[in-house]
C-alpha positions as CSV (number, residue, x, y, z in Angstrom):
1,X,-0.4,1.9,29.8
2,X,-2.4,5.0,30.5
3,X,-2.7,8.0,28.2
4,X,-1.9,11.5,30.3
5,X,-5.8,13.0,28.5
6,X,-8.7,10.9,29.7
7,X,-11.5,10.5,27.2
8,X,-14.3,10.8,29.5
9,X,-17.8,9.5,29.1
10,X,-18.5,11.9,25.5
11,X,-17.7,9.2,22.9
12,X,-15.0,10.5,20.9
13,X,-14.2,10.0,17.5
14,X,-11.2,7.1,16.8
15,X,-9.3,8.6,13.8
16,X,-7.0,5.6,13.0
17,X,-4.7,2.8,15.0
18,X,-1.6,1.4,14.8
19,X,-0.5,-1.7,15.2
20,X,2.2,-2.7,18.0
21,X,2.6,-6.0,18.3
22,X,6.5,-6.6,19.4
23,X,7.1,-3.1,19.9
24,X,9.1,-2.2,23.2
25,X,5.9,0.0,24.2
26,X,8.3,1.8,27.1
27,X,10.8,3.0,24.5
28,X,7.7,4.1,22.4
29,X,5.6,5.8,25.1
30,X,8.8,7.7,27.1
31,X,9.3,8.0,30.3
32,X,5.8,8.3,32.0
33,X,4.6,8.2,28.8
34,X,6.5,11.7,27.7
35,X,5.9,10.8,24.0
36,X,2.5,10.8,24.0
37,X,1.9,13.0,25.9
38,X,3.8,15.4,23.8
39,X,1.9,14.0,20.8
40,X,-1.5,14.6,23.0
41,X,-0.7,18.0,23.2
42,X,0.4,18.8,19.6
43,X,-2.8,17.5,17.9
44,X,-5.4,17.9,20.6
45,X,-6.4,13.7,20.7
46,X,-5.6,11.6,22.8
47,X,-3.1,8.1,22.3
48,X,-4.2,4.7,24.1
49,X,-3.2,1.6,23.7
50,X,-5.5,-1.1,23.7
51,X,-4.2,-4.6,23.3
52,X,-2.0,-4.7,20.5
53,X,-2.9,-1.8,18.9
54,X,-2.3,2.4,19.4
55,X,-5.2,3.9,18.9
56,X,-5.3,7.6,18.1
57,X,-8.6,9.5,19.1
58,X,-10.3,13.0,18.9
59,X,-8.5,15.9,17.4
60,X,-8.9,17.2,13.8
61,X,-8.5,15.2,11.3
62,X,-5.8,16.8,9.2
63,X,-3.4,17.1,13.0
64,X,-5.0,12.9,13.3
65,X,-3.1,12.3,9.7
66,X,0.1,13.8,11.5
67,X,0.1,12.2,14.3
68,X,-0.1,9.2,12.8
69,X,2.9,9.4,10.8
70,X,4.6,11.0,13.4
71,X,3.9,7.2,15.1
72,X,4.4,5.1,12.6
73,X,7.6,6.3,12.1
74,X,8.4,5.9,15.7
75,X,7.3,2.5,15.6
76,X,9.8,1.5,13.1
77,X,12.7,3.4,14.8
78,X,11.9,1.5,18.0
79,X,11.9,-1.7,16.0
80,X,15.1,-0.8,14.7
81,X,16.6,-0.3,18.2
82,X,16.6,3.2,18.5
83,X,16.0,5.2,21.4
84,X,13.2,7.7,21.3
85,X,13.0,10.2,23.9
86,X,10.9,14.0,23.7
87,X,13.8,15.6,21.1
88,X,13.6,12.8,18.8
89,X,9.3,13.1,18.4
90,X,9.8,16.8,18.3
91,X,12.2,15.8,14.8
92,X,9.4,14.1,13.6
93,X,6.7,16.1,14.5
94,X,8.1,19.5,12.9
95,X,9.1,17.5,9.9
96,X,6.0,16.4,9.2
97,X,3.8,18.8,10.5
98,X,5.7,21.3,8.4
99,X,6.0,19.2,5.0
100,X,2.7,21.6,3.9
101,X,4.3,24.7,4.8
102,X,7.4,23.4,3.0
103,X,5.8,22.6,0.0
104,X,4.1,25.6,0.0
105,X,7.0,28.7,0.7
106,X,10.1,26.3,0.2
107,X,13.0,27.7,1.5
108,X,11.3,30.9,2.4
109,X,10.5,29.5,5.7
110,X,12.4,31.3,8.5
111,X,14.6,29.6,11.1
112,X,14.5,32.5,12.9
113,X,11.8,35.2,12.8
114,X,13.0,38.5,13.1
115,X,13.6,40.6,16.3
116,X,15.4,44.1,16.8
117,X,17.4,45.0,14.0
118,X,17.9,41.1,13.1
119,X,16.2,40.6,10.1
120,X,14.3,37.2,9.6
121,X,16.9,34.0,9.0
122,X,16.1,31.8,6.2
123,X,17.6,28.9,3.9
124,X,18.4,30.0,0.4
125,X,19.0,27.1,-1.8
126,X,17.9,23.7,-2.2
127,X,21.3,22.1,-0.1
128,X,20.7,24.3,2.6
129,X,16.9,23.2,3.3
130,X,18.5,19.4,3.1
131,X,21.0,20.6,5.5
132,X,18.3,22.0,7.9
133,X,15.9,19.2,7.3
134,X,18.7,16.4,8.5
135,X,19.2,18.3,11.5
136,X,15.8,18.4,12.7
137,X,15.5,14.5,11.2
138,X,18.9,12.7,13.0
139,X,20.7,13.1,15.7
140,X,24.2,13.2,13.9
141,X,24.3,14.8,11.0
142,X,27.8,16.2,8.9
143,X,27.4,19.2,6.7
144,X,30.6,19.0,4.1
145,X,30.7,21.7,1.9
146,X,33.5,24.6,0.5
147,X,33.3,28.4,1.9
148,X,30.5,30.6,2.5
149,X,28.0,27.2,2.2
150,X,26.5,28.4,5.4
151,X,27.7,25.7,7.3
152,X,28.5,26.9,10.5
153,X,26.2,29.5,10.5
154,X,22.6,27.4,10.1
155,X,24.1,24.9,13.0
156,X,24.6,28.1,14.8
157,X,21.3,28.7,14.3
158,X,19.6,25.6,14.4
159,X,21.1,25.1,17.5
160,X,20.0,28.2,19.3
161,X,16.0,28.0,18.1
162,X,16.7,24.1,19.7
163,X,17.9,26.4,22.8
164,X,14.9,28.8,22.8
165,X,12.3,25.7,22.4
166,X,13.7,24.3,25.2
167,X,14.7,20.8,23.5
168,X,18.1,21.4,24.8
169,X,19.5,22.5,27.6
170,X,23.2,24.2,26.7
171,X,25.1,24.5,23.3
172,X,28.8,22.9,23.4
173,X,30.8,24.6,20.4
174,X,34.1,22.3,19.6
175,X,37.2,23.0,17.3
176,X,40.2,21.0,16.6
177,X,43.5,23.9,18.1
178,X,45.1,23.2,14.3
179,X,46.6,26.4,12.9
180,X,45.9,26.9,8.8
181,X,49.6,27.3,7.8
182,X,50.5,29.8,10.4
183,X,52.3,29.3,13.7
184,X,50.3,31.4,16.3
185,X,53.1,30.3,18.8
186,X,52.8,31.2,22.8
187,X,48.9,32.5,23.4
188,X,48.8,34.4,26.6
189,X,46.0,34.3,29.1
190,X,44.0,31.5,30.6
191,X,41.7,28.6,28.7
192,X,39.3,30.7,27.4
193,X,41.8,33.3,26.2
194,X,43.8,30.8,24.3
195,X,40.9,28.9,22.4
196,X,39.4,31.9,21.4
197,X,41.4,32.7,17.9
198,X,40.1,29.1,17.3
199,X,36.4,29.7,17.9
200,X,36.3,32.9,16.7
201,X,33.9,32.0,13.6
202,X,31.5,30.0,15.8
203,X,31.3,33.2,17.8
204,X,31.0,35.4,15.3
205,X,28.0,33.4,14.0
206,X,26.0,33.6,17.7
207,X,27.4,37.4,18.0
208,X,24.8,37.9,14.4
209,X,22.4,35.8,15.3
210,X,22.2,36.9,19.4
211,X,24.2,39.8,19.8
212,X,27.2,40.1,22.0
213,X,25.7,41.2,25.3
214,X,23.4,38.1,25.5
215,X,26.5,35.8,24.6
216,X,28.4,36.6,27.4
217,X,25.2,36.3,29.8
218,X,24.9,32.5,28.2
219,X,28.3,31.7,28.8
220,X,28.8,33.3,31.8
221,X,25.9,30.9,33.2
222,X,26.8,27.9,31.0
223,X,24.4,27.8,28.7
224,X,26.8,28.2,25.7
225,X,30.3,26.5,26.5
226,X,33.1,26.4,23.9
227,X,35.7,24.1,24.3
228,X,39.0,22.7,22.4
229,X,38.6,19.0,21.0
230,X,41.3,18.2,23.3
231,X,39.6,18.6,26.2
232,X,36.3,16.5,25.3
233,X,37.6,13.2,26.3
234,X,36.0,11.7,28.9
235,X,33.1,13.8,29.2
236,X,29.2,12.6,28.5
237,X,27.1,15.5,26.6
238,X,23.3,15.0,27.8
239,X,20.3,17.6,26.8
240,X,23.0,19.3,24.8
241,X,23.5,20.5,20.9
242,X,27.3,20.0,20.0
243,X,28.8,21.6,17.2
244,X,32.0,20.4,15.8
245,X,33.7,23.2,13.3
246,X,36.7,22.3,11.1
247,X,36.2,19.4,11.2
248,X,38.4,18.2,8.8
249,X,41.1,19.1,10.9
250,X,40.3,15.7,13.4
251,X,42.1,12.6,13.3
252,X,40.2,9.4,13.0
253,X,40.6,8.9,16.6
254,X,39.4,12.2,18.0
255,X,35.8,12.1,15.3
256,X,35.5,8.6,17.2
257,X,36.1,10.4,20.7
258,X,34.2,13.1,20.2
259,X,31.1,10.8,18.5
260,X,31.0,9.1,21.7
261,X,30.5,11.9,23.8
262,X,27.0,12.5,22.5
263,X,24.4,11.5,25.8
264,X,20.6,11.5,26.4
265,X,18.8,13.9,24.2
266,X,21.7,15.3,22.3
267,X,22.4,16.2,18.8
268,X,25.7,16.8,16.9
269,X,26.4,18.2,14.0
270,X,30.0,18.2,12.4
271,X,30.8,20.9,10.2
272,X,33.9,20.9,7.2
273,X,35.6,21.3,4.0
274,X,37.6,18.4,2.9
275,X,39.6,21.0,0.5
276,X,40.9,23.1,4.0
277,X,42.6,20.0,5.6
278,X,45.8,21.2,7.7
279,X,46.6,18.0,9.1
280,X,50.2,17.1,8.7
281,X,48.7,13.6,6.5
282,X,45.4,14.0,4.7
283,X,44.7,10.6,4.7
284,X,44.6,11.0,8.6
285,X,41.0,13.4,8.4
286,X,38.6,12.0,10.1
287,X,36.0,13.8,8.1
288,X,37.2,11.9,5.4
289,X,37.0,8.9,6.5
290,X,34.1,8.5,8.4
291,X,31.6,8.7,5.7
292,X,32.6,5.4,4.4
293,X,32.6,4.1,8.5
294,X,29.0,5.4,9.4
295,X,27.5,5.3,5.7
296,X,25.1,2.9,7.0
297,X,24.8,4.1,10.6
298,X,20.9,4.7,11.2
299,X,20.1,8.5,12.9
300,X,23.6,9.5,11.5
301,X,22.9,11.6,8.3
302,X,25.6,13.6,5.8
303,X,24.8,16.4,4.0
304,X,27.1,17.8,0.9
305,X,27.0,21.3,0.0
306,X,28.8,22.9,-3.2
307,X,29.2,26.1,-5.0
308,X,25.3,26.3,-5.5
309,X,24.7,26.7,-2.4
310,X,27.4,29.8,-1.7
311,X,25.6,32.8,0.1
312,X,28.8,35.6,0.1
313,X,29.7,37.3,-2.2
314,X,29.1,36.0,-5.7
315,X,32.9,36.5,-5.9
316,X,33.6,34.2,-3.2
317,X,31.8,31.4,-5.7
318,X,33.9,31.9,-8.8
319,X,36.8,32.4,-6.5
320,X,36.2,28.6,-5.5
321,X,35.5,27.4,-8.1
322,X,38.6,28.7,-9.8
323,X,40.7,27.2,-7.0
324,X,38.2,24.3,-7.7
325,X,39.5,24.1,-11.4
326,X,43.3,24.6,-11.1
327,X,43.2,21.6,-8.7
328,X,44.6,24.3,-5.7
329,X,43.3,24.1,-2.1
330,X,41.9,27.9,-1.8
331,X,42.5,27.9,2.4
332,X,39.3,29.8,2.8
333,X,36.6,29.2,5.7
C-alpha cells in the first residue's frame, strides 16, 4: 500500500508506529487510501505501512500525537467491524484534535462563527457539549430531552457546518405527520404544502441559523429536502445528514424503517421528548423503546438532556419542571 506523500530521499523523522497485524488494511486506508491521505494532510506527515506495522512520519510532534490516536482508534473500530470511510476519520480527527481547545474554552467553543447579523452559535451547558460531541463521535446518535433543551436546533446546526465542510452532501429533515391533540383535518396544496405545519420547527431552526432566502436556494436545488416519515421507505440515504424530529411520535416499526435508511457516509440523529408522546398507545414509541434495543449497538450513541440544560426562557424551565412535578405531560416543543 502506497502513501498519497512520498518521503523523498531527505530522511525524515518516524514519530511513532502502529501495529496492524489482522487489520482489514482496505477498510483502514479508504478507498485509494482516502483515510490517509486525509490524515497526511491534517498533520503534515506522511502514513506508510511497512510489513505489519503503520508507521507515522514527519510532521510536528504535538499534530504526530494526534494522528496517532486518530489511528489507533481506527484500528480498533475496523477490528470491531466497522466501516470507516472520510466522515468517520473527520469524527475522530476534530474530536481529538480539539480535546485542547475543549479543555481550554469549554463550551465556549463556537459551532458556528458569526456572519451578518448572526451572532456566533455556541453550546451552553455541560449536556449540550455531550450532545455535540456524540454527533461528531457516531453516526447515530438520539438526543432525548424536555423543551427548549436545544435539540433540534444544535442538529440543525451541526448538520449545516457538516454541509459547509463538505462531509455531506444534502440535509434530509424527517417528521412523523402526528397532530399534538388537534385535528388539522383536509391541508390544501401539494406535498410540500401539506408537510409544512409539520416541519415548521426544523425550518424555523435553518431560517435562524441561514436565513430564509438561502433556504429556498438549498431546497430549490436539493441540498436541503424535508420529507414526511411516511414517505422514507424504501429509499437509501448516502453522503447525507438525516434529522428525525418528534421522534417520539414513531412506532417501533417506522424508528426500524427509518434506521435502515441510513447509506454510505451518513449520519442521523433522532431528536424527542418522551413526555410529548401523541401516539394513540405510549407503549408503541419507538423512541422509547429503542434505547433498550440498540443500548449496545457500537457507533449508535444516546444523549439525555434535562431541565439543566434549558436555554429559553428561565420560565420555560420552572414551567417544566412544574408539569414535571404534578406528574402532567406539559405538550410543549
Amino acid at each position: 500500500m502506497k502513501s498519497s506523500a512520498r518521503q523523498g530521499r531527505r530522511k525524515v523523522e518516524v514519530r511513532g508506529q502502529l501495529p496492524v497485524e489482522g487489520v482489514d488494511l482496505l477498510n483502514l486506508a479508504g478507498a485509494q487510501d482516502g483515510n490517509l491521505r486525509f490524515l497526511e494532510k491534517r498533520f503534515g506527515g506522511t502514513l506508510v505501512v511497512r510489513g505489519e506495522n503503520l508507521l507515522v512520519s514527519g510532521g510536528d510532534e504535538s499534530a504526530a500525537e494526534t494522528v496517532l490516536a486518530v489511528l489507533a482508534e481506527m484500528i480498533e473500530r475496523v477490528r470491531h467491524g466497522q466501516l470507516i470511510d472520510e466522515v468517520t476519520v473527520s469524527y475522530l480527527w476534530d474530536r481529538a484534535d480539539g480535546e485542547a481547545s475543549l479543555e481550554e474554552g469549554g463550551a465556549d467553543q463556537p459551532l458556528l462563527f458569526a456572519a451578518g447579523t448572526r451572532t456566533a452559535v455556541k453550546t451552553k451547558t455541560a449536556g449540550q457539549q455531550e450532545y455535540v460531541d456524540a454527533v461528531r463521535s457516531n453516526d447515530v446518535v438520539f438526543a432525548v430531552g424536555p423543551a427548549g433543551t436545544g435539540k433540534t436546533f444544535l442538529a440543525v446546526v451541526m448538520a449545516m457546518d457538516y454541509l459547509k465542510r463538505q462531509l455531506v452532501d444534502r440535509i434530509v429533515l424527517v417528521r412523523p405527520a402526528v397532530e399534538a391533540g388537534e385535528q388539522l383535518g383536509f391541508l390544501p396544496g401539494d406535498l410540500q404544502d401539506k408537510i409544512n405545519p409539520y416541519l415548521r420547527p426544523l425550518f424555523d431552526a435553518l431560517s435562524d441559523i441561514t436565513g430564509a432566502a438561502k433556504i429556498s436556494r438549498y431546497i430549490a436545488s436539493g441540498v436541503i429536502e424535508a420529507s414526511p416519515l411516511a414517505y422514507m421507505r424504501g429509499r437509501t440515504l448516502n453522503n447525507a445528514f438525516v434529522i428525525l424530529d418528534e421522534a417520539q411520535n414513531t412506532t417501533v416499526g417506522q424508528m426500524k424503517m427509518f434506521l435502515t435508511r441510513l447509506g454510505f457516509q451518513s449520519k442521523a440523529v433522532i431528536t424527542g421528548d418522551i413526555t410529548q408522546i401523541d401516539l394513540d398507545t405510549r407503549d408503541k414509541s419507538g423512541l422509547v423503546h429503542v434505547r433498550e434495543i440498540l443500548a449496545e449497538t457500537e457507533g449508535v450513541s444516546f444523549v439525555e438532556l434535562g431541565g439543566a440544560d434549558i436555554v429559553r426562557h428561565p420560565l420555560v424551565r420552572r414551567i417544566v419542571d412544574a408539569f414535571d412535578t404534578a406528574g402532567i405531560d406539559s405538550g410543549a416543543s
